[in-house]
N, C-alpha and C positions, 0 to 999 in steps of 0.2 A: 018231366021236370028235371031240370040240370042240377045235380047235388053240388052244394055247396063244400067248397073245398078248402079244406081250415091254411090260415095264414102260414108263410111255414116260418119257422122259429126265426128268430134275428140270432146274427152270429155271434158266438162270443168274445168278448173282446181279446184282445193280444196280450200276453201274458208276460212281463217284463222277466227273462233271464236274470239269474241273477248266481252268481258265485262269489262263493264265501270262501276266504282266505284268512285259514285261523292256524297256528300249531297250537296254540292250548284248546284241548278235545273238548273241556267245559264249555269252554266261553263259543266256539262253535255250538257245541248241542244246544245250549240257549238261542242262539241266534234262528238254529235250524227250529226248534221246537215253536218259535214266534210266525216265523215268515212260510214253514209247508203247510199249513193252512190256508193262507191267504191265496184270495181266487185271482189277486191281479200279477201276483208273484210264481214264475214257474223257476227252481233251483235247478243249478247244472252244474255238471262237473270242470273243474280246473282247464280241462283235455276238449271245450268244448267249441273252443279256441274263435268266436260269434263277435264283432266289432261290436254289437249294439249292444252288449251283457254289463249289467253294474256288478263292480266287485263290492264287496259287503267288507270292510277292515275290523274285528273286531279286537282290541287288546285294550291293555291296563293302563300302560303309558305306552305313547310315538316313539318306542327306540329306532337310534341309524336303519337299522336293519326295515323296520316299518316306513320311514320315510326314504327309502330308496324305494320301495316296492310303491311307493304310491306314485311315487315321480316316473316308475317303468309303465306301470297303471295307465297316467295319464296320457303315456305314448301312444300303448295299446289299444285301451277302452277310452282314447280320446277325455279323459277325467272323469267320467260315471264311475265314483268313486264313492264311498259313505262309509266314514269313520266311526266309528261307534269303540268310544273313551270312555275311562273313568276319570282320569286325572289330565292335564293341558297345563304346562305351563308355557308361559307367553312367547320364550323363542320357541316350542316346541310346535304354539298354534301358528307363527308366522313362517315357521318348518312348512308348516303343514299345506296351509293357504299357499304358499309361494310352490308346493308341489303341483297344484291345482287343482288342489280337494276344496269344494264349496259345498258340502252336505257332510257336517258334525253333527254327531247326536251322543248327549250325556249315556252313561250307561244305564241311571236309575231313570232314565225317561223312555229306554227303550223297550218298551212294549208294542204288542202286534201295531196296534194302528197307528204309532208314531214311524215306527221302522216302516213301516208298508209306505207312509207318507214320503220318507227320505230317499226311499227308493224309488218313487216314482218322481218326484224333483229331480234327480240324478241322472233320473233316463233324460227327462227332458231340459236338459243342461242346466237348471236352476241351481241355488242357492237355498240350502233352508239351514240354520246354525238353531240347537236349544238356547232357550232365551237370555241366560248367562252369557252367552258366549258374543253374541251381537252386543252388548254391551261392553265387553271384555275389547273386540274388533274396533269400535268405537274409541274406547278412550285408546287403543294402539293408535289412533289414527290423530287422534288431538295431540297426541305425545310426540308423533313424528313433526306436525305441522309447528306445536312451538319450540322444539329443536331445530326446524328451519327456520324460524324465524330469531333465534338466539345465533344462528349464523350469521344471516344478515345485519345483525344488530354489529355484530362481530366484525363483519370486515371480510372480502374475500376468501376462499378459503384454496389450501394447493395442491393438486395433481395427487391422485395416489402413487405410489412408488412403480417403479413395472413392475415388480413380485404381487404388490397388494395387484397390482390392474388384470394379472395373468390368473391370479386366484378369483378373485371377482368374476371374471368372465367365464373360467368355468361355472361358478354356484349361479351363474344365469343361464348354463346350460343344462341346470337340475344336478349335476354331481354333490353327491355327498361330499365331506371333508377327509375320507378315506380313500373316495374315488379322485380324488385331488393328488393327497397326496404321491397315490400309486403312476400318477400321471405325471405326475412332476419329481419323483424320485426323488421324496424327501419326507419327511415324518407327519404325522399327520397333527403334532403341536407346531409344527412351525407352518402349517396352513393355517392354523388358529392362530397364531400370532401374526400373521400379517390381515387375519378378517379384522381380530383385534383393532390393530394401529389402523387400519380405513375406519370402523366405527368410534374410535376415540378423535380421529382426525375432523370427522365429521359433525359428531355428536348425533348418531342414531345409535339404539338397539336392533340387533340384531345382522343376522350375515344377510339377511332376504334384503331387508330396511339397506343395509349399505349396497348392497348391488342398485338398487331402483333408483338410488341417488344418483352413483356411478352413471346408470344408465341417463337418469335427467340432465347433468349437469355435461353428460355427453365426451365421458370419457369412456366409455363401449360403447 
């Protein structure tokens, strides 16, 4: 009689890389202490240099320096990106969203199986925001649409300047307002004041909000 030969094992599944880019050591070992557990998360180093790896952002607030790195990010890691905040203010989230980060998560909701969740959206290009912040993206979105609709009520509106159109067109190339500046060999307040005078011209918030108009209205 032919012995019976046991099933062999089913593989296990693929393990989503994932590197973490912290300089505060805490806010890393948290992140670390949450996600090397997890059996669908494998962590790797900075040097591991993998297209498909999601980079993990953990900090307090989106300084410049954070939102350059996200915007190099999305070059890189093609956006498999996940923000993990404490605090968001609203040009900071349309900073953020306009780098091409679509996986934010609050800090007090990041535990294992919410991070593991964010991280696997991320691989697979989704979208997942903690529940505040979908609401937050929301009313951004109402706020733009009757701003454009208090234009139209308004009458026409004119050409940005070519400094404003020259500035614009970089912050749709991802440059920060320092990387602007240094481009254009002038101070990084007088980049802000010509985002300024496009969003007063216009009536949106924000540098992201004035480029997309820029771009609708088909001046880039």
């Amino acid at each position: 009689m032919t012995p019976t030969m046991p099933n062999p094992p089913s593989p296990a599944p693929d393990r989503v890389p994932v590197v973490i880019h912290a300089d505060d050591p805490v806010l890393r070992a948290g992140i670390v202490h949450y996600l090397a557990p997890c059996p669908t998360v494998r962590l790797v180093g900075e040097e591991d240099g993998r297209c498909d790896t999601v980079a993990v952002f953990p900090v307090d607030t989106p300084d410049e320096a954070v939102k350059a790195r996200l915007r190099a990010c999305a070059q890189v890691e093609a956006g498999r990106a996940v923000l993990v905040t404490r605090g968001l203010k609203d040009a900071d989230f349309l900073d953020v969203m306009g780098a091409g980060v679509r996986v934010v998560v609050r800090s007090h909701d990041a535990g294992p199986d919410r991070l593991a969740r964010a991280v696997t959206a991320a691989a697979a290009g989704h979208g997942d925001l903690s529940g505040d912040l979908v609401g937050r993206l929301l009313a951004l979105a109402v706020s733009v649409r009757r701003a454009a609709a208090g234009r139209a009520t308004a009458g026409p509106v004119g050409p940005p300047s070519p400094r404003e159109l020259t500035v614009l067109r970089h912050v749709a190339e991802g440059l920060s307002n320092k990387e602007i500046a240094e481009r254009l060999a002038c101070s990084e307040g007088a980049v802000k004041r010509s985002l300024r005078q496009a969003m007063d011209r216009w009536g949106v918030r924000g540098r992201e909000h004035a480029t997309a108009y820029a771009i609708q209205a088909g001046h880039i």
